[in-house]
C-alpha positions in Angstrom: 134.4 87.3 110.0 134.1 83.5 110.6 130.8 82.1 109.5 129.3 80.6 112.6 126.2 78.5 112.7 123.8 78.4 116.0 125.7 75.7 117.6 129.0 77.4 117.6 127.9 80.5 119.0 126.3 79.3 121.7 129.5 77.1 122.4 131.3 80.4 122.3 129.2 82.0 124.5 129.1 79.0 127.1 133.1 79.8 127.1 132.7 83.5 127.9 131.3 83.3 131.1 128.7 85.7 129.9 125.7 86.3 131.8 123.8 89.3 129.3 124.1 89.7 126.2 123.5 92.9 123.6 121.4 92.6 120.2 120.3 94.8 118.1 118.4 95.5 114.7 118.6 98.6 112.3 115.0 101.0 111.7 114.6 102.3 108.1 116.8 105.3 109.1 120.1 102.7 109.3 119.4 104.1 113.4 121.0 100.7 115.4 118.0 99.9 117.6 118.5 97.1 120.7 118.4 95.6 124.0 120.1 93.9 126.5 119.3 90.1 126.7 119.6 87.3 129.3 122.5 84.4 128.1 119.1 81.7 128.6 117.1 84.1 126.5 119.5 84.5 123.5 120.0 81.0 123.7 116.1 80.8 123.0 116.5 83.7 120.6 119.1 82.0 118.8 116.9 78.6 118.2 113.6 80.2 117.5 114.0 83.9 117.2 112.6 86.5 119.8 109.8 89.4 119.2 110.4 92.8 119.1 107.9 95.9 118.7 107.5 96.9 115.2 107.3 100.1 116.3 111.1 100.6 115.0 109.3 100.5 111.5 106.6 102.5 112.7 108.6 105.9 113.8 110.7 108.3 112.9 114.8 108.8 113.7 113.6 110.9 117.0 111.0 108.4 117.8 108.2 110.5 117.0 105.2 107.9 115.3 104.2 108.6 111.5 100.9 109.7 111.6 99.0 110.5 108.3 102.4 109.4 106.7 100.5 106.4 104.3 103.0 104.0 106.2 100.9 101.0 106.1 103.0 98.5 107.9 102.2 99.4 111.3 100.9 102.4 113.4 97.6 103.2 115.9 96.2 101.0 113.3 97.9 97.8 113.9 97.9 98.6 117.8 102.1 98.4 117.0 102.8 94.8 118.0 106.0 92.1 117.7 107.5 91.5 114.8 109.6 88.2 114.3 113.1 88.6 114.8 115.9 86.5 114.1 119.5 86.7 115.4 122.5 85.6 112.2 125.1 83.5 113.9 127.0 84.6 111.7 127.4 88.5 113.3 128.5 87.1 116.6 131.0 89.2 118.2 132.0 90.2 121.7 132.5 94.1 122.2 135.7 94.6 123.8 134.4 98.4 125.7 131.6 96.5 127.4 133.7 94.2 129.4 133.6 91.5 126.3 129.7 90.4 126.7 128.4 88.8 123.0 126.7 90.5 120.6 124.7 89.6 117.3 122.7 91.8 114.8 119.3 90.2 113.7 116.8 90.9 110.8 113.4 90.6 110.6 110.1 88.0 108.9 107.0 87.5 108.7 105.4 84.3 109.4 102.4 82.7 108.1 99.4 81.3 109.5 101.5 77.6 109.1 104.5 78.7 110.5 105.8 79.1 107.2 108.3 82.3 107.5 109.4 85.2 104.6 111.7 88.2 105.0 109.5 91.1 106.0 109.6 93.3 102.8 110.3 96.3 105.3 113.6 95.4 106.8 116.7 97.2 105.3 119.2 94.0 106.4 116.6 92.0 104.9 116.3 94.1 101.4 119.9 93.6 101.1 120.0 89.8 101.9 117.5 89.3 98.6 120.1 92.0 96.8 122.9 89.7 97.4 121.0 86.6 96.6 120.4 88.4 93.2 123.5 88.6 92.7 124.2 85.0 93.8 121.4 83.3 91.4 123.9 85.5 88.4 127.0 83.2 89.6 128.3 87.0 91.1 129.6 87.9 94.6 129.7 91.4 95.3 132.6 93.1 97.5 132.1 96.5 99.1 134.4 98.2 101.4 132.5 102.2 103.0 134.7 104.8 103.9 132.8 107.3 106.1 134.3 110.9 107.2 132.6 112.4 110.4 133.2 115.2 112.8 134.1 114.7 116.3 133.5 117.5 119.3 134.3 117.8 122.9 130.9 117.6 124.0 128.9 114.9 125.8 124.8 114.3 125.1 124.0 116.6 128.1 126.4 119.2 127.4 125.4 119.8 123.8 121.8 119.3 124.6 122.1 122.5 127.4 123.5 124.5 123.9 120.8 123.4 122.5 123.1 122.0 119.9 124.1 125.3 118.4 128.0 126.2 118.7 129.5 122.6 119.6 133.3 122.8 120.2 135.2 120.7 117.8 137.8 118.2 118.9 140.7 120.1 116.4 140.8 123.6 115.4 141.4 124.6 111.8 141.7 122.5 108.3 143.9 119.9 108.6 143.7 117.0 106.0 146.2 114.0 106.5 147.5 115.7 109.6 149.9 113.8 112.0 150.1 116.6 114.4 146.3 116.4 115.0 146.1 112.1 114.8 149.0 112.5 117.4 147.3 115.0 119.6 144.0 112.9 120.2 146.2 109.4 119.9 144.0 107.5 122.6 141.1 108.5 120.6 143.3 107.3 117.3 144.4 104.1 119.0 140.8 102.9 120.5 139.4 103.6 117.2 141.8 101.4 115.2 142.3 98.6 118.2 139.0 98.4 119.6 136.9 98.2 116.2 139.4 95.6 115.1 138.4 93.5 118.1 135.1 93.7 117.8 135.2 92.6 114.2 135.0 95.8 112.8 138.5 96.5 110.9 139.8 99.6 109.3 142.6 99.6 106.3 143.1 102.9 107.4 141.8 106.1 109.2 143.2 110.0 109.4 142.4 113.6 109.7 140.3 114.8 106.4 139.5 118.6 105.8 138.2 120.2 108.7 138.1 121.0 112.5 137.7 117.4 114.5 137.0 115.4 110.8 138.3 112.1 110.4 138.3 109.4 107.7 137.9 105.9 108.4 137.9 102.9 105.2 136.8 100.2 106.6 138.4 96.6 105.5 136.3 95.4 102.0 134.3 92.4 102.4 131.1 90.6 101.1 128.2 92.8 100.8 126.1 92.1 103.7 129.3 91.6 105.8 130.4 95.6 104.2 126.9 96.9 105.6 127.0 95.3 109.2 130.5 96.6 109.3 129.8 100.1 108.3 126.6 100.3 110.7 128.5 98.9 113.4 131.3 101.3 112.6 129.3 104.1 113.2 127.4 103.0 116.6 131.2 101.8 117.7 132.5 105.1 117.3 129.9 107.0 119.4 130.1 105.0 121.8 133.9 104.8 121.7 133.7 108.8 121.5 132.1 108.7 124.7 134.6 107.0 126.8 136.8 109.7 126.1 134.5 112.6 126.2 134.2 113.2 122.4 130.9 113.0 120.1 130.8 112.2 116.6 128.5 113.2 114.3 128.0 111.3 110.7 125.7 114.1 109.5 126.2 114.8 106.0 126.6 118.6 106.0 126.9 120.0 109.9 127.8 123.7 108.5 127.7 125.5 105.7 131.0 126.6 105.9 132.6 123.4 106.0 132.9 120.7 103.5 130.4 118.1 104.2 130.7 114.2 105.3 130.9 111.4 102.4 130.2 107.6 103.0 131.5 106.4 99.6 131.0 103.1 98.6 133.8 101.3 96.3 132.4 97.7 95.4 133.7 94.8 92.5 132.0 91.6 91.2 133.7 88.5 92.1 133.2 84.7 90.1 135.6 81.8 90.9 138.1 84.1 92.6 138.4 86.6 89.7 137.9 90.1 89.6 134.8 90.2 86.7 135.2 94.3 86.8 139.1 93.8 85.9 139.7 92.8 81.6 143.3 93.4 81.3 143.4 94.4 77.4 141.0 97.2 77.8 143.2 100.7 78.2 140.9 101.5 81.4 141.0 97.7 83.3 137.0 97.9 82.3 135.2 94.6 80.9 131.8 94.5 79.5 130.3 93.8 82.6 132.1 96.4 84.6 130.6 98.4 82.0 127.2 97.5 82.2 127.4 97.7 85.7 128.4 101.1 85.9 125.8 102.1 83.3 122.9 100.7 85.3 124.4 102.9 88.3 124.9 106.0 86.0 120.9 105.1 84.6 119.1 104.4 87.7 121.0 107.2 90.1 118.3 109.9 89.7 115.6 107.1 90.8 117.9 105.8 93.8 119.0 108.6 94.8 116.9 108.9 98.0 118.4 105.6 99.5 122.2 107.0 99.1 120.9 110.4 100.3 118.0 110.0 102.5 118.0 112.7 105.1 116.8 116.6 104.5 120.7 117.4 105.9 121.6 114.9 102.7 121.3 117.4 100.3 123.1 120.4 101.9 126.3 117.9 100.9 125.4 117.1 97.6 126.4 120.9 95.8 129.0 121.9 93.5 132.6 122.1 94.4 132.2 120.5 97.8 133.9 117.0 96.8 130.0 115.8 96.4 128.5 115.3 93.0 125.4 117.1 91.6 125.1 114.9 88.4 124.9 111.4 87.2 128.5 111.0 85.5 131.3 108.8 85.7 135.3 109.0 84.7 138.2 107.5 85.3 140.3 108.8 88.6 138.3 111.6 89.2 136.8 112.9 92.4 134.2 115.3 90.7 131.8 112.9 89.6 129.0 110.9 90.8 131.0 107.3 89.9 134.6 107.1 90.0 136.2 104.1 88.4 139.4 103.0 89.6 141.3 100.5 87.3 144.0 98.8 88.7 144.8 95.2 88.5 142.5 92.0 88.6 142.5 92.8 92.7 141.6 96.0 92.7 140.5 97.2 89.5 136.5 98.4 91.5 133.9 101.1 91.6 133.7 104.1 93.7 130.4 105.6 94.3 130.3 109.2 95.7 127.1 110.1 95.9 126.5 108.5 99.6 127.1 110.7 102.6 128.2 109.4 106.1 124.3 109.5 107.2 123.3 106.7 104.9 121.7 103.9 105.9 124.5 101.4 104.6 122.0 98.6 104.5 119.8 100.5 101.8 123.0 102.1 99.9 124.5 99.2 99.4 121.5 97.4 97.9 120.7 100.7 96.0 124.2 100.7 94.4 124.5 96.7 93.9 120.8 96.1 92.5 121.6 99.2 90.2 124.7 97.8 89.2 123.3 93.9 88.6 120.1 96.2 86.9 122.8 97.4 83.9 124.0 94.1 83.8 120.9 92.3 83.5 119.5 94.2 80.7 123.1 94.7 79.3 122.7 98.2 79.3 125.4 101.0 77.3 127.0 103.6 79.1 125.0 106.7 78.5 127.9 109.3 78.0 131.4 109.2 77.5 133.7 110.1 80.7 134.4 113.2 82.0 137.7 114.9 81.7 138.3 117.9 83.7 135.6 118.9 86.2 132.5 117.1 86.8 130.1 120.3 88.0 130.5 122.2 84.7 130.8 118.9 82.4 127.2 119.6 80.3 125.4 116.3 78.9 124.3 114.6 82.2 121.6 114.8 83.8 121.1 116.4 87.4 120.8 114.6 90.6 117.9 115.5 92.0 118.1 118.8 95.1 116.2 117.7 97.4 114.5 114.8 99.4 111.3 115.6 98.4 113.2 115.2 94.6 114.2 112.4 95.5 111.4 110.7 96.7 109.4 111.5 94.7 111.6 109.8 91.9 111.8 106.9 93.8 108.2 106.7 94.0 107.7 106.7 90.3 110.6 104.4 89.2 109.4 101.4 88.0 113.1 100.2 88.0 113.0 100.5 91.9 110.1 98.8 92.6 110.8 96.0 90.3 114.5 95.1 92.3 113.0 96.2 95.6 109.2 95.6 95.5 106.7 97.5 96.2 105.8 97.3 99.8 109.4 98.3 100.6 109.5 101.6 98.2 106.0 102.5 99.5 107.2 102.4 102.9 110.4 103.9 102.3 108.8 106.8 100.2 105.9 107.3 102.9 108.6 108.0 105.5 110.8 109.9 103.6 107.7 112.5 103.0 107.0 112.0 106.6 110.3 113.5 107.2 109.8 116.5 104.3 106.7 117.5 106.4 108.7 117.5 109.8 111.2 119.9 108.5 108.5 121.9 106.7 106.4 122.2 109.3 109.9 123.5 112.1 110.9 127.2 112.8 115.0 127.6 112.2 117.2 129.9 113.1 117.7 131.0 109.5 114.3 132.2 109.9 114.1 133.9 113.4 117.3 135.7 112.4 116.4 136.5 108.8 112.6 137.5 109.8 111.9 138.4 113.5 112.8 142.5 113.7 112.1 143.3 110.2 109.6 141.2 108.7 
């Protein structure tokens, strides 16, 4: 992706012809939130930034308000007004489904009673942006590249909504991993996916069948952090809406039935300086320098305390259990698909990190920042590597500690990490904790069908 400034998008857009355009912003649940736009007013937008309600900080997922959440930033408190947003020029694109018309992500601030403007402690693209910087001020560059599996039915909004989504009819039947038969039977589906995200500045190395009726893979090309996370959340809004042009809906939600394996959104990352690879030491019999090390050890130390920004859903931790290709502990080795952090030694290019914690219904914003301010924590401090690496199978390995089981775990960890609110600050893990309660009491306080079958005749 180019690096455009304001003047040559707008030169760009000028050539299009356009007369709307699309942008957008991402909520604290990673949920792409956005409008459509006049060509006159993004070209105001572009030079001095637009408003937009703050409401999208100020809800939940299914747009139901927080109330008696502790979210301070807005609510019936603050009467929910604009925030500031600004457009990056530098996430211009056109999207090739909607007849070419420009798009652009923005982030949001806060300005002060001068005029003076700060990144609005609440705003996941923002969070990351002051991650990255981090890591710049350090001499590093950080490279991500997400993979995300997800499945895909034969079912439209309407139609699964009338099932009440119970019983949705999968695009595939059977397990099928690596399958040509099935990438062959739903080409068109195959092709858009690979074509269209390409031209919408989305690229994918790579994308097949995985385990599972209607699953698919997709790695999306590595690239600078920030760069990574506006891929992988435009990845996921571009495949819906792909999906729907050919009568298929994807779902990215980490664990859709029991009886299935559940949906990862692993993150493989490197540290970059002068065009070298500072993971990558050639003389060590894993490929691992000392920073790579302490790296990895800030990751393995600060997992338990993260946790809820790589798994930050209640559905998140129906993945994360034992011998379903998710890890349940804070453990690393070499090659090895059983733990939480996978190193992968290879040569200065691609000698990286693979974290496997994440699920497809991250956020990639906040796991991104969660894995890279983890990492740059270990490095920082120079922290050791807790434990030696596992050999064998990570569930049974002994001598590392447990992820935590649930969101409410998890939040709660996050709440008291003084780690966390030191790289992320406080306003932003206050928030983030207050809504992930929030979403603890939702699902306390719903009826299942686990319940009405399990209770109603002989309870």
């Amino acid at each position: 992706m180019s690096r455009l400034k304001v003047e040559d998008v707008l030169r760009e857009i000028s050539q299009t012809g356009a007369r709307r355009a699309k942008v957008a912003i991402t909520d604290i649940d990673g949920v792409l939130r956005g409008k459509y736009i006049s060509v006159d007013k993004l070209r105001s937008a572009l030079s001095g930034g637009f408003g937009f309600c703050d409401v999208v900080f100020g809800w939940d997922s299914s747009d139901v308000c927080y109330e008696d959440a502790g979210v301070e930033y807005t609510g019936w408190h603050t009467g929910y007004p604009d925030a500031e947003a600004r457009l990056d020029p530098t996430t211009f694109r056109t999207i090739p489904w909607e007849e070419g018309i420009p798009f652009l992500l923005g982030h949001f601030v806060k300005v002060g009673p001068d005029g003076e403007e700060a990144p609005l402690p609440v705003c996941p693209r923002q969070l990351l942006r002051r991650i990255v910087a981090m890591a710049g001020d350090m001499g590093l560059a950080a490279k991500f590249g997400m993979e995300f599996e997800w499945f895909n039915f034969r079912e439209t909004p309407d139609s699964l909504a009338a099932k009440g989504h119970q019983n949705p009819d999968p695009l595939t039947p059977g397990m099928f991993g690596y399958s040509v038969l099935r990438s062959s039977l739903n080409s068109p589906f195959f092709r858009d996916l690979m074509e269209l995200t390409a031209d919408f500045g989305v690229p994918l190395e790579g994308l097949h069948t995985e385990t599972g009726p209607g699953v698919f893979e997709a790695a999306i090309t590595v690239d600078d952090a920030l760069e990574a996370a506006d891929r992988a959340v435009l990845f996921k809004s571009a495949a819906r809406e792909i999906g729907y042009r050919h009568g298929i809906m994807p779902t990215f939600m980490a664990k859709w039935n029991t009886a299935l394996p559940g949906c990862s959104g692993h993150m493989h990352q490197s540290l970059w300086r002068d065009g070298s690879n500072v993971f990558f030491d050639a003389d060590d019999p894993n490929r691992m320098s000392d920073t790579f090390r302490h790296y990895l050890a800030g990751q393995l130390t600060l997992l338990p305390e993260i946790l809820a920004l790589m798994a930050p859903t209640i559905n998140s931790y129906k993945r994360l259990v034992e011998g379903m290709w998710a890890p349940t502990r804070a453990n690393w080795a070499i090659d090895n698909r059983t733990v939480a952090l996978r190193v992968i030694p290879g040569s200065n290019k691609s000698t990286r990190l693979e974290t496997r914690v994440s699920g497809s219904d991250v956020n990639p914003y906040l796991a991104v920042a969660a894995a890279l301010a983890a990492g740059l924590y270990g490095i920082r401090n120079k922290l050791a590597l807790p434990s030696e690496p596992v050999v064998g199978n990570g569930y049974t390995a002994e001598g590392h500690p447990r992820l935590p089981g649930s969101l409410a775990e998890a939040a709660d960890a996050l709440d008291r990490s003084t780690a966390a609110r030191e790289l992320f600050g406080d306003a932003f893990v206050d928030h983030f904790v207050a809504s992930r309660r929030w979403e603890v009491r939702q699902f306390k306080a719903a009826v299942t069908d686990w319940e009405m079958k399990r209770y109603f005749e002989i309870i």
